[in-house]
Each structure stands twice: as structure tokens, then as C-alpha cells.
N, C-alpha and C positions, 0 to 999 in steps of 0.2 A: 343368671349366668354364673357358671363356673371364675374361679379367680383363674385358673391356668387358660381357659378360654380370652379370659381379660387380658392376661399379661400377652398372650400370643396376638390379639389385636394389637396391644401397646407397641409388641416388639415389631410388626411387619408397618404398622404408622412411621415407627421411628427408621427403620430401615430404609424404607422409600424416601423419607424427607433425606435423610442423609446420602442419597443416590440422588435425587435429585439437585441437590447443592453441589455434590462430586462433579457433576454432569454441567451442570452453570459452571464450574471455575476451569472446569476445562474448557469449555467453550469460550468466556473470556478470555485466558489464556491464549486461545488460538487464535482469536482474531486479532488479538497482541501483535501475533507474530505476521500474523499477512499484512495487518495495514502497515510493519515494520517493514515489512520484504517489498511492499508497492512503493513506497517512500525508496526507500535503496533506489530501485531500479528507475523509480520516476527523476530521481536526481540525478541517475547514469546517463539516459535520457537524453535531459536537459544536458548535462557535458557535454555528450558526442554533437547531439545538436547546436551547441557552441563552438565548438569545434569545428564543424563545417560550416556555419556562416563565419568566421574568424578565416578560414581557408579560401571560402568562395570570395570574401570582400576582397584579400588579399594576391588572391587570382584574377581578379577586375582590376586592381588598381596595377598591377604586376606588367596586364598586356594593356596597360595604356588603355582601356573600353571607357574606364571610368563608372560609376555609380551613378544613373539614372533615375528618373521613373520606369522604366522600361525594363533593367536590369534589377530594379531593389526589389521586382517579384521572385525574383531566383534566389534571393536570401533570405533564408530561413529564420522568421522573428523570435529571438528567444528570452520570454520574462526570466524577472529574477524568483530566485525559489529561498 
């Protein structure tokens, strides 16, 4: 084989590896940002769902019903995050 033949394998090996790693760190990069943007929204979430059983309990105990077993299905359970 020619050396320019050589170097031009050499070149289009290195070319592709280095496309290849461009293409991993973007792709880690990306998924950076969505499990960041699922987390945000998954915490929003859990807020507003707090929020409405803090409401609803407070709308049961408000009109006198009181908190049950009957009633404590209408409230929405919400772990800590």
C-alpha cells in the first residue's frame, strides 16, 4: 500500500471515532437534561398533589364530614420526594 492510501485510512478511522464520541456526549448531555426536566415536573406534580389533599382535608374537616375510612379514599396520598 501506498502511504497516502495509509494516511487516508488513518484519517477517515480517526474521523469516525471522533464522531462517534461527539455523538455519545451529546447523547449524554441530552439525557442530562430530560431526566432533569422529569424530576422538575415530577416535583410540580407532587406540589399540586399536595396541595389538593391539604385542600380536600381541609374541605372535610371545614363542613363538619370529618375524615373517615370512607372519606380518606378521596385523599390523595402523597410520599415525600
Amino acid at each position: 500500500m501506498k502511504i497516502r492510501h495509509k494516511l487516508v485510512i488513518l484519517l477517515v478511522v480517526l474521523l469516525v471515532t471522533l464522531n462517534s464520541v461527539i455523538a455519545f456526549l451529546i447523547y449524554k448531555r441530552r439525557r442530562q437534561e430530560f431526566i432533569r426536566e422529569v424530576r422538575e415536573k415530577a416535583k410540580l406534580i407532587a406540589v399540586e398533589l399536595e396541595t389538593t389533599r391539604n385542600y380536600l382535608a381541609s374541605s372535610l374537616k371545614a363542613s363538619k364530614i370529618g375524615i373517615t375510612e370512607q372519606t380518606k379514599l378521596f385523599i390523595p396520598a402523597v410520599s415525600g420526594y
